[in-house]
N, C-alpha and C positions, 0 to 999 in steps of 0.2 A: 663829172659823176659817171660811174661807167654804167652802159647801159645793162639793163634786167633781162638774163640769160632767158630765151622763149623755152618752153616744156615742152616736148615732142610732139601735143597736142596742138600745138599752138606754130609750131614749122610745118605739122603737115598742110593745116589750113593755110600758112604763108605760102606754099609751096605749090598748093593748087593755085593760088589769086595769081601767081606768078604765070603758073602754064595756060590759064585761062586766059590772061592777058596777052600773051604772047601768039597764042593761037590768034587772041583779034587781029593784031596787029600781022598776023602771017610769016611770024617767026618764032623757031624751037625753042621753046621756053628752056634754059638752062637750068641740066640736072639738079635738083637739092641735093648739098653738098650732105656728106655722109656725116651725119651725128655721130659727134668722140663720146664715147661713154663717160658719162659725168660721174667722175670719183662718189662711189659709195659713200654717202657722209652716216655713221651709225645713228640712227635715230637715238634721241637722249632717252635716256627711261625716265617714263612716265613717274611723277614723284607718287611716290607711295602715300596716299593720305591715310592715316590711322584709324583703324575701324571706329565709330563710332557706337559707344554701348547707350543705348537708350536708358535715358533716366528714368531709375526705377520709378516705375509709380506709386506713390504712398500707400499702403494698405487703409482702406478707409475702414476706420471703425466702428462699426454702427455704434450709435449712440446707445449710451446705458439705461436701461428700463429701470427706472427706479425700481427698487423693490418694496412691496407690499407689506409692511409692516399690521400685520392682525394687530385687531383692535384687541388692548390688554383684555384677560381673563380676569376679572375681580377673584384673587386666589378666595377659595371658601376653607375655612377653618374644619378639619376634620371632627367631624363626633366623638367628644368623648370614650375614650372605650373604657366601659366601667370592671375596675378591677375588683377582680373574688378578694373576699376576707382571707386570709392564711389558714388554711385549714387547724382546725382547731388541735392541739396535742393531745391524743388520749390520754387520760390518766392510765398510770400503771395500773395493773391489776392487782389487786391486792392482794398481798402475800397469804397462800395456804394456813390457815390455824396449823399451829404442830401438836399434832396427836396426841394425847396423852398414853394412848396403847403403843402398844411394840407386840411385833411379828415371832413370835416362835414355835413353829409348825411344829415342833419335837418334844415341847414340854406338854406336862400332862394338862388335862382341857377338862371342863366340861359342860353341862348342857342348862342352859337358863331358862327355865319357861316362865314370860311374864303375862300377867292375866289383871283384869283391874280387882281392887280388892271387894268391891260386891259382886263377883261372880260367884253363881249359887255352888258348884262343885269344887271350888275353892279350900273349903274345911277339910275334905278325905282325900284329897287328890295326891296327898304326900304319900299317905298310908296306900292308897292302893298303887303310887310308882315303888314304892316298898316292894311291895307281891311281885309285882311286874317284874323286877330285879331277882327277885329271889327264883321266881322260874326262868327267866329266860339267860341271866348275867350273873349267874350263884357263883361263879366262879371268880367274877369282878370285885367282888368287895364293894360294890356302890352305893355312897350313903346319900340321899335323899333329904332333906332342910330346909322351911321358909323362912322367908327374911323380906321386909318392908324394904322397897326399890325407892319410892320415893313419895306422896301424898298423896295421890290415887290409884298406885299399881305395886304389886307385894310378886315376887321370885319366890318358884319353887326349883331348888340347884339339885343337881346331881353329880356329884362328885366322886371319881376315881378314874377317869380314864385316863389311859398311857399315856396318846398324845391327839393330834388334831384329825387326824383319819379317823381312829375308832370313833372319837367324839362326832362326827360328822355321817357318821354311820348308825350310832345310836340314833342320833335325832331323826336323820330319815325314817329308820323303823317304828319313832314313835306317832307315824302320820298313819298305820297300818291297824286293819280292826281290833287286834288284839289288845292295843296300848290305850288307857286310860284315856290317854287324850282324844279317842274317838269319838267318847260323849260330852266330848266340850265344842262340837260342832253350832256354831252361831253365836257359843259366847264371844267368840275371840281371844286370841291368846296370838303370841307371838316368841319363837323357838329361837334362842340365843346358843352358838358357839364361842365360849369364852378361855381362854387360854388362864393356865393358873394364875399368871404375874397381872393381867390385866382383871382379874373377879374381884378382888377387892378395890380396885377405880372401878370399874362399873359400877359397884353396891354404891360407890360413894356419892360419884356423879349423878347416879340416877336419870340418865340420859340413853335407854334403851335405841333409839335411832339413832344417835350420833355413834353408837356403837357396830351400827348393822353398817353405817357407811362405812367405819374401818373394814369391818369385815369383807364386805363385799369389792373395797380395792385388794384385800393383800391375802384372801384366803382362793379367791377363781381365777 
């Protein structure tokens, strides 16, 4: 077995025991021989150990909070919500009566005064709208006439005027001191504008106010 090459550290320490020894002994210890450079041997590479990745560590998951389930609500039934009756349908209105007059502002007119039949100046009141005529309307022709309206009121008529203005002009002036009808003040009486066509339905009707409502739509 060949013997284990010494390492430089290991010759220099030989190398003293030597000169040490030789000095005891009273002789020159012989040179160390000159070290041959020992062939570079390349060191091997170190093996490469693979990095080591740490095992991940688990993500711990905290445990699940149960959750709280609220104690049920007893649903409560809503209140009734009281429904309104359907509004009730109004009945139509009732259809207008149709008139028995008709409007004709151009035919000749004339003037009704009704009064009840025991009004005391009843008897002369024809004769003195006679007079009355004869001074103021001598040129009218207007003839004067009573006639039974209907079971407690009797028409004194005055008849010739042209058309619905003169007649409506006459009547105004018989509210005026001169006219007969001045002194019927408190009996009561009531002053008709009556269109020719429509005086003979009035006589018949004998409905003195159902007649003033015609008037009063179709003559203002």
């Amino acid at each position: 077995m060949a013997p284990t090459p010494l390492t430089p550290a290991e010759e220099a320490v030989a190398a003293r025991r030597a000169a040490a020894q030789a000095r005891a002994r009273g002789r020159k210890a012989p040179a160390a021989p000159k070290k041959t450079a020992e062939p570079t041997v390349p060191a091997a590479p170190a093996p490469t150990v693979p990095a080591t990745t740490p095992a991940a560590t688990p993500a711990t998951t905290p445990a699940a909070t149960p959750a709280t389930t609220p104690a049920a609500t007893p649903a409560t039934s809503p209140a009734p919500i009281p429904v309104a009756p359907p509004a009730a349908t109004p009945a139509p209105a009732p259809a207008a009566p149709v008139s028995p007059y008709k409007v004709d502002l151009a035919a000749g007119h004339s003037v009704v005064i009704v009064l009840a039949k025991v009004a005391p100046p009843l008897a002369d009141l024809a004769a003195q709208l006679t007079a009355y005529n004869s001074r103021f309307y001598k040129s009218s022709s207007l003839q004067v006439r009573r006639q039974a309206l209907n079971a407690t009121e009797e028409a004194v008529i005055i008849e010739g005027l042209d058309n619905a203005k003169l007649a409506q002009s006459y009547a105004l002036k018989l509210r005026g001191p001169q006219s007969p009808l001045s002194k019927l003040r408190g009996a009561g009486y009531q002053t008709l504008v009556v269109g020719m066509d429509n005086l003979p339905v009035l006589l018949q009707e004998g409905k003195p106010a159902e007649y003033q409502r015609f008037y009063d739509q179709n003559y203002r």
